[in-house]
N, C-alpha and C positions, 0 to 999 in steps of 0.2 A: 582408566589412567587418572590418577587423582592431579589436581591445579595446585598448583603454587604461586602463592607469589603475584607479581603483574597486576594488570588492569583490568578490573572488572567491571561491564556494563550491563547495563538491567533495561531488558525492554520486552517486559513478556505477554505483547499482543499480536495484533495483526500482518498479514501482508503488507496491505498498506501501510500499517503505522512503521512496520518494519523500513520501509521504503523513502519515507521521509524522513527515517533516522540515519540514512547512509551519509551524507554531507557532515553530519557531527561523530558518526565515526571511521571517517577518513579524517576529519582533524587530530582526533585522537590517537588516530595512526603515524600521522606526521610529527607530532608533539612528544609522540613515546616511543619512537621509532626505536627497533631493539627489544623492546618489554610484549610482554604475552599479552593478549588484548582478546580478553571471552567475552564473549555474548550471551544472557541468560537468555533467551527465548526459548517459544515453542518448539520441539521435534519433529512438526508438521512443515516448516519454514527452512530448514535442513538445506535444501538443495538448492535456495535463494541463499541463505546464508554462506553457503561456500562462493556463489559467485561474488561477494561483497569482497575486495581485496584488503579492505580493512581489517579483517575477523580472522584470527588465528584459530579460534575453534568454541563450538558451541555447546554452552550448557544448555540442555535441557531443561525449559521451566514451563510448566503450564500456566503457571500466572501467578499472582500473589501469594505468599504464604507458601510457596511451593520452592523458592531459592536453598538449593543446597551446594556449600564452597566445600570441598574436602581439602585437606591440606592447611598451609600456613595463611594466615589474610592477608588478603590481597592490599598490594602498595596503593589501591587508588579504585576507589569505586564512585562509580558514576549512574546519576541514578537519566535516564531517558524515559523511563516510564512513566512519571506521571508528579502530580507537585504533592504527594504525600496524605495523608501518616502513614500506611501500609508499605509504599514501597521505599519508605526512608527506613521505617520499622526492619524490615527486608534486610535491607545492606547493612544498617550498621551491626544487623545479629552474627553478619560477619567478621566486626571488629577490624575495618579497612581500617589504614594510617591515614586515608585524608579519603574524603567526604566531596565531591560538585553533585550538588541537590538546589530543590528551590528550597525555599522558607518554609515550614512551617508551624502554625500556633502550637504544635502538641508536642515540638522538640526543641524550644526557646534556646537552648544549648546548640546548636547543629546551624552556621550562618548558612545562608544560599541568598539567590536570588529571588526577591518577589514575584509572585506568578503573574504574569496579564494574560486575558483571557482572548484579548483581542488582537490574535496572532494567528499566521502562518504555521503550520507546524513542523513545517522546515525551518522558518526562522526560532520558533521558540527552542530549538537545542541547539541551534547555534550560538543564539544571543548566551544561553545558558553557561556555553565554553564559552564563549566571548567574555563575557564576564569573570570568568577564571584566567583571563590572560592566554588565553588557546586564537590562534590564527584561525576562520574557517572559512570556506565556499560554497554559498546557498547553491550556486549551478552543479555543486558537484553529484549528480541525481543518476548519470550514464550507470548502467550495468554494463559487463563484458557481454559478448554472447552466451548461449547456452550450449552445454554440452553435444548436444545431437538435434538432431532434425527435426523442424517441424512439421507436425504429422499433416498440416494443412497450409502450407506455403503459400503467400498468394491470394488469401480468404479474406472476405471481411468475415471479420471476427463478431458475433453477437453474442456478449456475457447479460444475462438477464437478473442473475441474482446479487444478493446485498445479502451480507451479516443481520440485519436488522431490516423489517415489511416497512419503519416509512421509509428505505432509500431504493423500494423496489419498485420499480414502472408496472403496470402491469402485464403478465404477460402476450393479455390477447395485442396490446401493441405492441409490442417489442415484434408479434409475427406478421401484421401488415409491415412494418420496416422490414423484417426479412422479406416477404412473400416478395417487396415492389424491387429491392434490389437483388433477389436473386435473378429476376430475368435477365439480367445483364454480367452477374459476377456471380462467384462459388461463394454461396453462404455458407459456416458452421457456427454451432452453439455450445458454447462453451460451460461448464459449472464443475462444481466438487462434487462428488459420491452421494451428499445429501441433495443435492438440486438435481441430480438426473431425471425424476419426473418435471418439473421447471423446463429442463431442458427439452425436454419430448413434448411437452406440452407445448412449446414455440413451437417447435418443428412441426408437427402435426400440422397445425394452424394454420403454415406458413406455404406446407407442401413440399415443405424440403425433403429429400432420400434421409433413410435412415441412418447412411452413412456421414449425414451432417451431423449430427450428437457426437460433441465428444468429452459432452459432462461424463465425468467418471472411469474414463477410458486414459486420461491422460494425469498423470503428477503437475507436481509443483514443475519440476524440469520443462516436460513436456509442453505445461500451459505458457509458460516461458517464450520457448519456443514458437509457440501459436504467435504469441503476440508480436515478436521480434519479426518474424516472417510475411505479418499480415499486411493485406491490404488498405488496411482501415479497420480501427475497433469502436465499439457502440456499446456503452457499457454506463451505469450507473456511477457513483461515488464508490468507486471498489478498489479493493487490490488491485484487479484488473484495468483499471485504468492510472494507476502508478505501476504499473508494469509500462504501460503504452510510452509514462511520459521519460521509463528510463530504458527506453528502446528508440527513442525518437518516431514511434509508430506513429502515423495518423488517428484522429480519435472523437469522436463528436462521447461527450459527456453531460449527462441526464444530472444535473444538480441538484435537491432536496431532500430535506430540510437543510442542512448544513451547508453553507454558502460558501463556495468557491475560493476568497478571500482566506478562507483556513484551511481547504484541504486539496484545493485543485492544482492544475498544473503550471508553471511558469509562465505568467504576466505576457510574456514577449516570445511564447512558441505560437509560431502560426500555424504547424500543424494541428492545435487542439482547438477543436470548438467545442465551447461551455455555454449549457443552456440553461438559465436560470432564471426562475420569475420574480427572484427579490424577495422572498417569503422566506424565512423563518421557524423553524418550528422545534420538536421533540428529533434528534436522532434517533431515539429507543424504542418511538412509539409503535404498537402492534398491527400499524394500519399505514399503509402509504400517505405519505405529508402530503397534504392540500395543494402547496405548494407546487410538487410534483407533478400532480395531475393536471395542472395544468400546461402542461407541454405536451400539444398535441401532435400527434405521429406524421401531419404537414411538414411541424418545423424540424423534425429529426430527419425523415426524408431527406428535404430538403437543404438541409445541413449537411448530409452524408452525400447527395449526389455533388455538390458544390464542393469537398474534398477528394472525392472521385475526380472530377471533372478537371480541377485544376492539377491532380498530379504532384499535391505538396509530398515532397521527397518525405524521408527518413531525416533525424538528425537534429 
């Protein structure tokens, strides 16, 4: 079915990045209330993207260089992806009638917003609509629930993998934290189709049933589902853990390189505990950040039992 017309927004990365973009487009919802409001993203994202009530319907994009608008241009494109040249390049090959981007030197023509680096990335698309005279809500972060059942109700949930080796713990610790709280709760191990050895590898380790894997067995929906249902999730800087924070699930979170400050969950949730040793480093790099490592599996234990133990609700 070809697009017309409306509001077009561009955000063609991640889970999570997906996930810190919901507060800037429910603004954009309320601001254009009536107008067609697509979403370029991934096709992988699909089943997140429908529970966002903001989104009338998703274009397919895998990433940069990959935007295609069929039809007339759109009234209003919005760029959420990134401060440019590529993804300003992107939208204006659209020929939208108005342009909310940040600044950049390679389109001296195109105003926006100056970039600061030293943001929240919830605040930073907010402030971006703020700046265009758009109303917005940092807390607005809640998903609805998910379509169907969670296949593991009740779980703590252990996501082991990361987009990129420095945000990934390693996994022989990730299986001492399972091994010590499964004697007590129902462990599973969560991943995408490419982490299912990742995930058999904890499990193994850990001595969990083979029935605890459910890297690769479950969708986007389904992983949803896992989190919403769970008992407690332990997870890296992941989608998975912006799932947690837009489920109000409990959640102890393995912080590095990238500091809490920009990707973590809201200041004032008690149920998330963020572990971080103040280091700094590469998010791209091919090896677990230094930083990382040093969180050792005492204080994630420990962390995990002490959310267990007090019984911080949902919410």
């Amino acid at each position: 079915m070809a697009v017309t017309g409306g509001i077009l927004v561009l955000r063609a990365l991640g889970l999570g990045d997906l996930l810190t973009a919901v507060p800037a487009l429910r603004a954009l919802r309320r601001a254009f209330d009536g107008e067609r409001l697509v979403l370029a993203a991934p096709e992988g994202l699909r089943d997140i993207v429908e529970l966002i009530d903001a989104v009338d319907e998703l274009l397919p994009t895998a990433g940069l260089g990959e935007l295609s608008w069929p039809g007339e241009p759109p009234r209003l494109a919005v760029n959420l992806h990134g401060r440019g040249p590529e993804s300003i390049h992107d939208l204006l090959a659209r020929e939208p009638v108005e342009l909310i981007t940040h600044r950049h030197p390679d389109f001296p023509g195109v105003e926006g917003l100056e970039w600061q680096d030293d943001l929240h990335e919830v605040d930073r698309w907010c402030r971006l609509l703020e700046a265009a005279h758009l109303t917005t809500d940092r807390s607005d972060l809640a998903l609805p629930s998910p379509p169907g059942p969670s296949p593991a109700s009740g779980a703590v949930v252990i996501h082991p993998g990361a987009a990129y080796a420095a945000r990934r713990w390693p996994p022989d610790r990730f299986a001492r934290v399972a091994a010590e709280l499964a004697s007590r709760h129902r462990v599973v191990v969560t991943g995408s189709v490419a982490e299912v050895g990742l995930a058999r590898e904890v499990a193994e380790a850990a001595g969990l049933p083979e029935d605890a894997v459910l890297a690769g067995d479950t969708g986007l929906a389904e992983l949803a589902a896992t989190v919403a249902e769970a008992e407690l999730v332990i997870c890296g800087d992941t989608g998975v853990g912006h799932l947690a924070t837009a489920y109000g699930t409990p959640s102890v979170l393995l912080f590095g390189p990238t500091p809490p400050c920009r990707w973590g969950p809201p200041s004032g949730a008690r149920q998330h505990t963020v572990l971080w040793v103040g280091d700094v480093g590469d998010p791209h790099a091919d090896r677990p950040d230094a930083g990382l490592l040093l969180l050792r599996e005492e204080r994630v234990i420990a962390a995990a039992e002490e959310l267990l133990r007090t019984g911080v609700s949902h919410g």
